[in-house]
PAKOLSE-90520 format. One line per field, with one value per residue (C-alpha): chain; residue number from 1; x, y, z. Coordinates in nm, 3 decimals. Layout:
residues N
chain: c(A; ...)
resi: c(NUM; ...)
xx: c(X; ...)
yy: c(Y; ...)
zz: c(Z; ...)
//
This chain:
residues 420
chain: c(A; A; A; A; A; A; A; A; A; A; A; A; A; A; A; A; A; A; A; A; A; A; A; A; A; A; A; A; A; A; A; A; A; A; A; A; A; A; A; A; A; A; A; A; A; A; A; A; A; A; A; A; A; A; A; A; A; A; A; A; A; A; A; A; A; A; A; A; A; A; A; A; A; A; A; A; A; A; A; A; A; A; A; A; A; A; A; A; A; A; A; A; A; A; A; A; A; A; A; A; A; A; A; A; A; A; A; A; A; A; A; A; A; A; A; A; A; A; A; A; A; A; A; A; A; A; A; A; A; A; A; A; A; A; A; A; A; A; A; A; A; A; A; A; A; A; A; A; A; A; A; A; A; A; A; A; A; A; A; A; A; A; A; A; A; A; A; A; A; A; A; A; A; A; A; A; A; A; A; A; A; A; A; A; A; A; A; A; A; A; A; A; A; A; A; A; A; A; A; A; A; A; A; A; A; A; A; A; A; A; A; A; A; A; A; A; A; A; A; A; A; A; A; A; A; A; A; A; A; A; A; A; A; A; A; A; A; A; A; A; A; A; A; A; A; A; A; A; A; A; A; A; A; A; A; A; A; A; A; A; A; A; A; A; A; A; A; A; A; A; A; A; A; A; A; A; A; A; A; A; A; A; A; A; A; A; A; A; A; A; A; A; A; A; A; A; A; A; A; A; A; A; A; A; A; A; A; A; A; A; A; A; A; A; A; A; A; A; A; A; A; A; A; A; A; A; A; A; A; A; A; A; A; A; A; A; A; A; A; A; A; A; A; A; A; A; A; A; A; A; A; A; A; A; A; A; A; A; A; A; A; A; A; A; A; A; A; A; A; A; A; A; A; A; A; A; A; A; A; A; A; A; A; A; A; A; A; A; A; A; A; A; A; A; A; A; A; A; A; A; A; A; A; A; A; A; A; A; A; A; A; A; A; A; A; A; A; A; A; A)
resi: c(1; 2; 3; 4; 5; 6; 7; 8; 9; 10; 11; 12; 13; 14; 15; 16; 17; 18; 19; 20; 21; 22; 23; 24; 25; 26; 27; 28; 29; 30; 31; 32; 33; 34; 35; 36; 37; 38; 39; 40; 41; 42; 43; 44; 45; 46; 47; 48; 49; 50; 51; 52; 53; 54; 55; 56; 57; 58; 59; 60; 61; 62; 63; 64; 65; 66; 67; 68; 69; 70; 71; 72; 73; 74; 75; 76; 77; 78; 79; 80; 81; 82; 83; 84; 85; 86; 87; 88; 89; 90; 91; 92; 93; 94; 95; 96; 97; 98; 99; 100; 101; 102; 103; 104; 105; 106; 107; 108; 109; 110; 111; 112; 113; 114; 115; 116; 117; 118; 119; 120; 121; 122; 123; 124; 125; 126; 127; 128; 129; 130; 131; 132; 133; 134; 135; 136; 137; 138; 139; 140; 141; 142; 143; 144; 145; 146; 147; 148; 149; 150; 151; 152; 153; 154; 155; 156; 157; 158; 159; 160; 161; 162; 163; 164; 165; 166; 167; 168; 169; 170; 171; 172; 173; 174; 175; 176; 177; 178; 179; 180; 181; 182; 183; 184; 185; 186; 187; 188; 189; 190; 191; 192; 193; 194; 195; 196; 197; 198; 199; 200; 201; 202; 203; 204; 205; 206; 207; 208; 209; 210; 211; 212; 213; 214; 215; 216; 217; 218; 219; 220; 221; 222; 223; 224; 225; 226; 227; 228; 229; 230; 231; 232; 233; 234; 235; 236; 237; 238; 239; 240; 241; 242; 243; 244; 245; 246; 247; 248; 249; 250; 251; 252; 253; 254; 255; 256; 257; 258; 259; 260; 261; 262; 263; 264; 265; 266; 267; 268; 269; 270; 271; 272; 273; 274; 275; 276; 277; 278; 279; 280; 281; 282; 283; 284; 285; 286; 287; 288; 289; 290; 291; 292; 293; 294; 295; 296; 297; 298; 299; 300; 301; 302; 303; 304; 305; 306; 307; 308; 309; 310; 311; 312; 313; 314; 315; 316; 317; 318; 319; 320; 321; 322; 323; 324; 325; 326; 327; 328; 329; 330; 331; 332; 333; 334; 335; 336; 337; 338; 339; 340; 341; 342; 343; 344; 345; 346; 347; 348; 349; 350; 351; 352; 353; 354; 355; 356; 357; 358; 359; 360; 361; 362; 363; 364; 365; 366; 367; 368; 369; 370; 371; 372; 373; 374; 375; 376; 377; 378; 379; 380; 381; 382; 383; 384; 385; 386; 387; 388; 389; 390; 391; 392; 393; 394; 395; 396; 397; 398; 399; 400; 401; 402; 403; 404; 405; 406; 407; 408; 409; 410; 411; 412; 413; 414; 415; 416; 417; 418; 419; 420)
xx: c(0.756; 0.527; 0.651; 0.341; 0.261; 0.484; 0.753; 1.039; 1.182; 1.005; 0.942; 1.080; 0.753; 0.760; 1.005; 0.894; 1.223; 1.437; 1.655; 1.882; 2.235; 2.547; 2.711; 2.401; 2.094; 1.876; 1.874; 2.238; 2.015; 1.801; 2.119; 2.300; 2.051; 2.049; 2.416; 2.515; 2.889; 2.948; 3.032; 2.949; 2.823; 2.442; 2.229; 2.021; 1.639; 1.339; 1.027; 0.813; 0.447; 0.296; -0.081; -0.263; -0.410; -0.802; -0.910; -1.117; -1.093; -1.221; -1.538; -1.654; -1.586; -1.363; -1.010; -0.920; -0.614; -0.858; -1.168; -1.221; -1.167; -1.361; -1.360; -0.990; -0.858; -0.652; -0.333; -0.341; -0.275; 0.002; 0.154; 0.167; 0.295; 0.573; 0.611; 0.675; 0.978; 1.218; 1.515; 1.304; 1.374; 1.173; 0.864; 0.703; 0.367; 0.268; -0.055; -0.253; -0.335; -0.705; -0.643; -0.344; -0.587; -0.701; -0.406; -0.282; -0.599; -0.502; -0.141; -0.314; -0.626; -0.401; -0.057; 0.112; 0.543; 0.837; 0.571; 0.647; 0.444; 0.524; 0.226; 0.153; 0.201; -0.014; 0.116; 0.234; 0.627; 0.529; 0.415; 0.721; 0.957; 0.835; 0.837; 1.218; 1.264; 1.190; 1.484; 1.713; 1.980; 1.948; 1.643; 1.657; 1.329; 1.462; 1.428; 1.516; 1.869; 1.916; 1.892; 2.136; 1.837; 1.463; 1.207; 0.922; 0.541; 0.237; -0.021; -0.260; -0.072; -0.089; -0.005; 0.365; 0.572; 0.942; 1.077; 1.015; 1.106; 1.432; 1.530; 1.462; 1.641; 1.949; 1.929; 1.923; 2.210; 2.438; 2.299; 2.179; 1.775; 1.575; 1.182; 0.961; 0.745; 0.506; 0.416; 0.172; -0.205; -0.359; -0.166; -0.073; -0.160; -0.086; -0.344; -0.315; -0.429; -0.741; -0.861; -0.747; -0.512; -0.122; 0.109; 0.050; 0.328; 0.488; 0.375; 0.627; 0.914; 0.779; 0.640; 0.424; 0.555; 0.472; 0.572; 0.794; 1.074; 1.434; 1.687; 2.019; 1.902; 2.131; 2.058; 1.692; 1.686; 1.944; 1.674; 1.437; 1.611; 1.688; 1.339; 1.146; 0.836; 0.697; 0.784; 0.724; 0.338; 0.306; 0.534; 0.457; 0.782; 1.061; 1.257; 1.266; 1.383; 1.672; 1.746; 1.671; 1.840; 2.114; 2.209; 2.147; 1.966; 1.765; 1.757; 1.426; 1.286; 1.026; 0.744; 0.453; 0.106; -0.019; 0.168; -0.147; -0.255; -0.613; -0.776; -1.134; -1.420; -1.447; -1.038; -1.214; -1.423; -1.081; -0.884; -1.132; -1.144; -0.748; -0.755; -1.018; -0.839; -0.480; -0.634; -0.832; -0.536; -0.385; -0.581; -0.474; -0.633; -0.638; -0.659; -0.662; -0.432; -0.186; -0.423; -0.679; -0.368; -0.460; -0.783; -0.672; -0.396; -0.649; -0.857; -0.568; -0.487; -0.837; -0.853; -0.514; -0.669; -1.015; -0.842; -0.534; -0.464; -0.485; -0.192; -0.306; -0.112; -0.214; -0.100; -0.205; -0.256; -0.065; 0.226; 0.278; 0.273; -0.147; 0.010; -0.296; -0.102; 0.207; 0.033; -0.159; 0.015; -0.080; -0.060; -0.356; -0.699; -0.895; -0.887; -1.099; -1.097; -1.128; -1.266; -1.298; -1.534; -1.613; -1.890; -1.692; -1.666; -1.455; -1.107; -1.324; -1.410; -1.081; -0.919; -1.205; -1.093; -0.754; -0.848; -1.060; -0.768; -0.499; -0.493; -0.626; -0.987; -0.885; -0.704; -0.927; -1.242; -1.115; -1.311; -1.329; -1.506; -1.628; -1.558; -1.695; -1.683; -1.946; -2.051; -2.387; -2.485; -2.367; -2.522; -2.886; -3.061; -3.115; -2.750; -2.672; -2.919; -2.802; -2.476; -2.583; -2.761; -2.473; -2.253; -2.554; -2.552; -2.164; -2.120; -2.365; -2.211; -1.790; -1.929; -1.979; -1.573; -1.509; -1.476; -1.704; -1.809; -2.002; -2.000; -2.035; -2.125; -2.011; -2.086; -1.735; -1.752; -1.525; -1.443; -1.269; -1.067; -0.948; -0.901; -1.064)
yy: c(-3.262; -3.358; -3.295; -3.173; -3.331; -3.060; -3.023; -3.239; -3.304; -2.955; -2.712; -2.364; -2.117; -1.840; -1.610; -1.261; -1.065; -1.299; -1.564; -1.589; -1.517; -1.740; -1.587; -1.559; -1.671; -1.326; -1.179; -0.939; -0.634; -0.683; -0.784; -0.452; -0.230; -0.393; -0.317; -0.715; -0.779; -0.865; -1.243; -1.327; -1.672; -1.802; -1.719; -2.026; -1.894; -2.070; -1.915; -2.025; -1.917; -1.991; -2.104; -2.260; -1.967; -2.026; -1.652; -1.588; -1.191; -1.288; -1.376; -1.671; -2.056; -2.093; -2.008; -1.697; -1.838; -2.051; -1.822; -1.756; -1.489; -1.501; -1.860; -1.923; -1.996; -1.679; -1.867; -1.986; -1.671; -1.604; -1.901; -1.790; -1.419; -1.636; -1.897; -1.641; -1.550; -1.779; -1.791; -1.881; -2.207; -2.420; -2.260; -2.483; -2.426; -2.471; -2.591; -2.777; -3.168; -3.134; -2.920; -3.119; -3.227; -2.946; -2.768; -3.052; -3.057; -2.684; -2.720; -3.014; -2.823; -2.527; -2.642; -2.510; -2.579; -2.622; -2.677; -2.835; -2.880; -2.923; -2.914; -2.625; -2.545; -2.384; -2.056; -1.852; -1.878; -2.263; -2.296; -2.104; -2.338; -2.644; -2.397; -2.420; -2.749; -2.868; -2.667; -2.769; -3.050; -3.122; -3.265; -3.662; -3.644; -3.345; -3.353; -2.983; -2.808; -2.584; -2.236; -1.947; -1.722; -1.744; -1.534; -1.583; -1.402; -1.477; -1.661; -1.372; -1.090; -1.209; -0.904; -0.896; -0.840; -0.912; -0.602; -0.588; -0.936; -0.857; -0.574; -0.810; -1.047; -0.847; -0.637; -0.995; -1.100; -0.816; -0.742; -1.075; -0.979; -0.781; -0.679; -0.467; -0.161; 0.082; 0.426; 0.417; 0.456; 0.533; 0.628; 0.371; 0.462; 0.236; 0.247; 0.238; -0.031; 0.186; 0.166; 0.495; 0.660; 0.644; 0.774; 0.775; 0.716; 0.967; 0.824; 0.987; 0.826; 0.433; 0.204; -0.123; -0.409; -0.617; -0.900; -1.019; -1.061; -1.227; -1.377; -1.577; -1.918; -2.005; -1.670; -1.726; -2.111; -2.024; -1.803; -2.013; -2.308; -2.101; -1.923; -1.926; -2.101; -1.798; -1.601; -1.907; -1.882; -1.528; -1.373; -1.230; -1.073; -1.252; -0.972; -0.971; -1.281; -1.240; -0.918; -1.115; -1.459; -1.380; -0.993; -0.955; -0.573; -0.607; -0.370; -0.207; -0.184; 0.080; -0.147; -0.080; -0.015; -0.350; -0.531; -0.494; -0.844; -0.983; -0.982; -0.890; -0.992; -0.681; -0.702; -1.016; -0.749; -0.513; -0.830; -0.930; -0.562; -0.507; -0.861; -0.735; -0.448; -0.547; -0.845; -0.616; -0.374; -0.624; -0.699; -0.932; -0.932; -1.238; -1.219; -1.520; -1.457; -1.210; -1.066; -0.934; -0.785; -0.460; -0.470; -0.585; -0.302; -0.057; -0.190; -0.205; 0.164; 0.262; 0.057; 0.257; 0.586; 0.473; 0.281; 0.466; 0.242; -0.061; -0.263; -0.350; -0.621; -0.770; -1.099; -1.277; -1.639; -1.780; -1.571; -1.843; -2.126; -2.182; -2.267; -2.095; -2.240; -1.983; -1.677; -1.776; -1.643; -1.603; -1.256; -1.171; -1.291; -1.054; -1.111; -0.991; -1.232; -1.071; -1.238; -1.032; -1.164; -1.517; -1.668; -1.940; -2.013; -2.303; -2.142; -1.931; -2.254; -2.387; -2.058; -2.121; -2.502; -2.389; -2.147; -2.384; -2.633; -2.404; -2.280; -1.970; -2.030; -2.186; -1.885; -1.650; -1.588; -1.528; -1.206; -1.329; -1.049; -1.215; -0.952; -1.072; -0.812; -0.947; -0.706; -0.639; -0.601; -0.976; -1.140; -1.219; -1.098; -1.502; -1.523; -1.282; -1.373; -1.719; -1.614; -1.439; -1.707; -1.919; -1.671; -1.660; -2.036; -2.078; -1.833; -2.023; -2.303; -2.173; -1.958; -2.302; -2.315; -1.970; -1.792; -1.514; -1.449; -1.156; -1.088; -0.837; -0.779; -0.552; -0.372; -0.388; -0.340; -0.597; -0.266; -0.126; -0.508; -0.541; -0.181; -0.137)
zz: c(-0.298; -0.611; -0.967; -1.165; -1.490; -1.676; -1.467; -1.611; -1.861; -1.960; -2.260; -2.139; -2.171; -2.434; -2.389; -2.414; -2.389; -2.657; -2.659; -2.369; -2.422; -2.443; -2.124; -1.925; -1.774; -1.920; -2.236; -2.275; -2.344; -2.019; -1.797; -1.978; -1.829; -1.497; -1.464; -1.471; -1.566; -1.925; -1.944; -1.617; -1.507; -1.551; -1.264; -1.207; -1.083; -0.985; -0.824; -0.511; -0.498; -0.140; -0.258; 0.073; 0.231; 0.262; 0.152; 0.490; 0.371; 0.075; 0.250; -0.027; 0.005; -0.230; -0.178; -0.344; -0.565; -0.726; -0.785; -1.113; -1.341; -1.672; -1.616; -1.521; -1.213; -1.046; -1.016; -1.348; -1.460; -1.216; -1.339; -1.671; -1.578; -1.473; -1.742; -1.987; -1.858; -2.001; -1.719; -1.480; -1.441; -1.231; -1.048; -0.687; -0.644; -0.222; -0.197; 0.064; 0.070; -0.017; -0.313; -0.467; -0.701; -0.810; -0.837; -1.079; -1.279; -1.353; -1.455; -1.695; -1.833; -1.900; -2.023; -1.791; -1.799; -1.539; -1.258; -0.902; -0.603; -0.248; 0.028; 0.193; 0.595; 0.813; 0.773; 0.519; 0.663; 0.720; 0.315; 0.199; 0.398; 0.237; -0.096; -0.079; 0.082; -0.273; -0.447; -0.145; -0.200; 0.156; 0.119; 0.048; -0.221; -0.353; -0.744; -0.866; -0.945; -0.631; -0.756; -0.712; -0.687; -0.573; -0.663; -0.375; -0.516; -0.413; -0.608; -0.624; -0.785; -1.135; -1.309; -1.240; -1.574; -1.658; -1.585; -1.231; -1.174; -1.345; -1.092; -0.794; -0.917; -0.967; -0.669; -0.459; -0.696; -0.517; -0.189; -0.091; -0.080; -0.246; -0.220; -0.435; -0.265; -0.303; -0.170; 0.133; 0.015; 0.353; 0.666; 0.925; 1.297; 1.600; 1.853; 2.217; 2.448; 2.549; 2.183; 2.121; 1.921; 2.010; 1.760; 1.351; 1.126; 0.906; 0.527; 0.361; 0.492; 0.499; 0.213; 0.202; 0.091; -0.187; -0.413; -0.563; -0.351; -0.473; -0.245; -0.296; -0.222; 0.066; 0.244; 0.271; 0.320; 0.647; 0.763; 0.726; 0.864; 1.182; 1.195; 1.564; 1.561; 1.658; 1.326; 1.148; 1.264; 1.276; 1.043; 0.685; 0.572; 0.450; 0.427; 0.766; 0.818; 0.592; 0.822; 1.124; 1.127; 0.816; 0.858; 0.523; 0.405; 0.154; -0.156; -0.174; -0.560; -0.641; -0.801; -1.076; -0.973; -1.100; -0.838; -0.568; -0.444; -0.506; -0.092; -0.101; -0.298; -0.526; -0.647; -0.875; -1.046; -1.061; -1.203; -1.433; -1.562; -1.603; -1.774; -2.047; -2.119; -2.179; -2.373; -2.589; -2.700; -2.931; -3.253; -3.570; -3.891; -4.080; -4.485; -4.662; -4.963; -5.064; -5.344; -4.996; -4.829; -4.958; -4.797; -4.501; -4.458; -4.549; -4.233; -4.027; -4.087; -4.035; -3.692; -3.543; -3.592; -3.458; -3.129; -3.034; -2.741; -2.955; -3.140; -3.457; -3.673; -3.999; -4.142; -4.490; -4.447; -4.736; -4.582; -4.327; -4.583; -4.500; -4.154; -3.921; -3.621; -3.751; -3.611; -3.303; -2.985; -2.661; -2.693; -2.940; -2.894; -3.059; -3.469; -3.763; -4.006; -4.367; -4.730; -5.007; -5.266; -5.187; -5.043; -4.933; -4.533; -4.591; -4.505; -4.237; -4.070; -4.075; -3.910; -3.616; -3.573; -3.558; -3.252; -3.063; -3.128; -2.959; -2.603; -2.633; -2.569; -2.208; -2.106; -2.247; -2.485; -2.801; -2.998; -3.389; -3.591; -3.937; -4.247; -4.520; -4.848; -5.113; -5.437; -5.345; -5.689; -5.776; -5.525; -5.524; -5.140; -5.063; -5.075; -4.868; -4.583; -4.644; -4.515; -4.233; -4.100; -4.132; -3.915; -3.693; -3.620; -3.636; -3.318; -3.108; -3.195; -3.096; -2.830; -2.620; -2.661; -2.543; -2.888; -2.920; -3.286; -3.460; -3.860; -4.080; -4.477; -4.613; -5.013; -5.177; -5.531; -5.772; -5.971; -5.647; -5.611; -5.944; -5.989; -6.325)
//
């Protein structure tokens, strides 16, 4: 087992559900609704992501975990579905010998925290196995705090969100195991030895599988330890295993649809889609001083009833103490950037080095929509092309870093600013 370059000690990723509290591992308003005890004892979690499958239904060269999706790796993205939740504590990445490397190279180029890996198996069962060798304190190289509870997902379904995670988690907590599903899309059938059709399976009463799954750590590392070598190069269920060699029924948790796992060549296309749109439907816009915030409210209010689905926030610079850094989360990446009456791109240039200085533009491109409100009838038409040329030149230039940058003038009379 390998310790990536982030792994300890470690910054905790951002946590998107609050601070945890004193008397447990998760935030007290997300254990509440789970039905956890008041004051009981820290779960410790980590997470295990088999990543050494080659992708041969995938049909392309690459292994599907690290295909790209605009330009970032698919696990990379996993990996951050899961960094964001803060109580999970440690997180072992599986992947094969020959792309170690590479795997490492993209917990480096994307700042990725609390990171382990341990080299895949042959199998799927086989990759898992060395997944929790690496939280086990059986294991003489062992360099992680065994975990009460362990969250295994695959490295393809990066669109898994807190909540969900959260139930699993629980639900193995008390029962020992616990596995998200779905309803049946298409109807199973077994077919006979003759190649035809022997009995079909009633939809209504089964449901497919999917990921996450949670178990107490000791449960599934039994299994595990006891498994055949038959189910450990055949077998894809763990829950089964924890039925099978530990007696232990697992909970079943109804999952979201965004849970479905990335297999075939055209799911890249579906990924990249879902990926555009949920990073589209946040929006920030940027004034530089207080005296602007009235235009930039009145743009904000305009933008909400114009893109319902959209959230639209608005934030004056000198708010934050001229601190651009203040406001740049990983959870916007689209921002107009507003000026009212100055034909000065100095402060514009230094909000664009500040984004090409953060991580956004490596884990996506970041949409940067110029405003620029000038009183035509104060400035001369040289000017004004002048400016436009700049903008012109200044987006070739940050498009090379994955910011994508448009502009706009607009007529704004001084009268209407100063209000005379």
């Amino acid at each position: 087992m390998e310790l990536g370059p982030h792994s300890r000690p470690a910054e905790p990723g951002r946590c998107v559900s609050g601070s945890p509290s004193a008397g447990s591992a998760f935030p007290a308003s997300r254990v509440s609704a789970a039905g956890a005890e008041p004051g009981s004892r820290p779960t410790a979690v980590a997470a295990v992501l088999p990543a050494g499958g080659c992708g041969e239904r995938m049909g392309v060269r690459t292994p599907k975990q690290f295909c790209r999706v605009l330009e970032r790796p698919l696990i990379s993205y996993t990996l951050q579905a899961l960094e964001r939740v803060c109580w999970i504590k440690d997180i072992v990445v599986a992947v094969t010998g020959e792309n170690m490397e590479a795997m490492r190279n993209i917990i480096q180029r994307y700042g990725h925290k609390r990171i382990s890996l341990a080299e895949a198996g042959a199998t799927r069962h086989r990759s898992i196995f060395s997944g929790l060798k690496a939280l086990a304190e059986d294991q003489p190289d062992c360099k992680l705090t065994k975990p009460e509870v362990v969250i295994i997902h695959d490295a393809v379904r990066p669109f898994v969100e807190e909540d969900v995670l959260l139930r699993v988690v629980m639900a193995a907590k008390e029962h020992g195991a616990a596995g998200a599903i779905r309803p049946l899309v298409s109807t199973v059938i077994s077919p006979a030895a003759d190649g035809c059709l022997d009995h079909a399976l009633d939809r209504a009463k089964h449901r497919a599988s999917e990921m996450p799954q949670a178990f107490l750590f000791d449960v599934i590392y039994e299994a595990y330890q006891q498994c055949s070598d038959y189910d450990l190069e055949f077998g894809t269920e763990c829950l089964q295993l924890a039925l099978k060699y530990c007696h232990t029924k697992a909970k079943l948790v109804e999952g979201p649809p965004e849970l479905w796992k990335v297999t075939y060549k055209q799911d890249l296309y579906a990924a990249e889609s879902l990926i555009k749109e949920k990073i589209s439907q946040e929006i920030c816009v940027v004034v530089k001083t207080k005296d602007e915030e009235s235009v930039g409210h009145l743009l904000k209010e305009v933008l909400k009833n114009e893109l319902n689905c959209a959230t639209i926030t608005s934030t004056a610079l000198d708010h934050s103490g001229g601190d651009i850094q203040n406001f740049l989360t990983d959870q916007c990446c689209s921002f107009i950037w507003v000026t009212v009456l100055s034909s000065d791109f100095q402060e514009t240039r230094k909000f664009l080095t500040a984004l090409e200085e953060s991580s956004l533009p490596l884990l996506y491109p970041v949409v940067v929509v110029l405003v620029h409100c000038l009183d035509f009838t104060l400035v001369p038409p040289a000017q004004k092309m002048e400016s436009l040329m700049w903008i012109r030149g200044l987006a070739k230039e940050v498009k090379k870093r994955n910011v994508l940058l448009s502009g706009l003038l607009i007529n704004y009379s001084q009268d209407l600013y100063y209000g005379s």
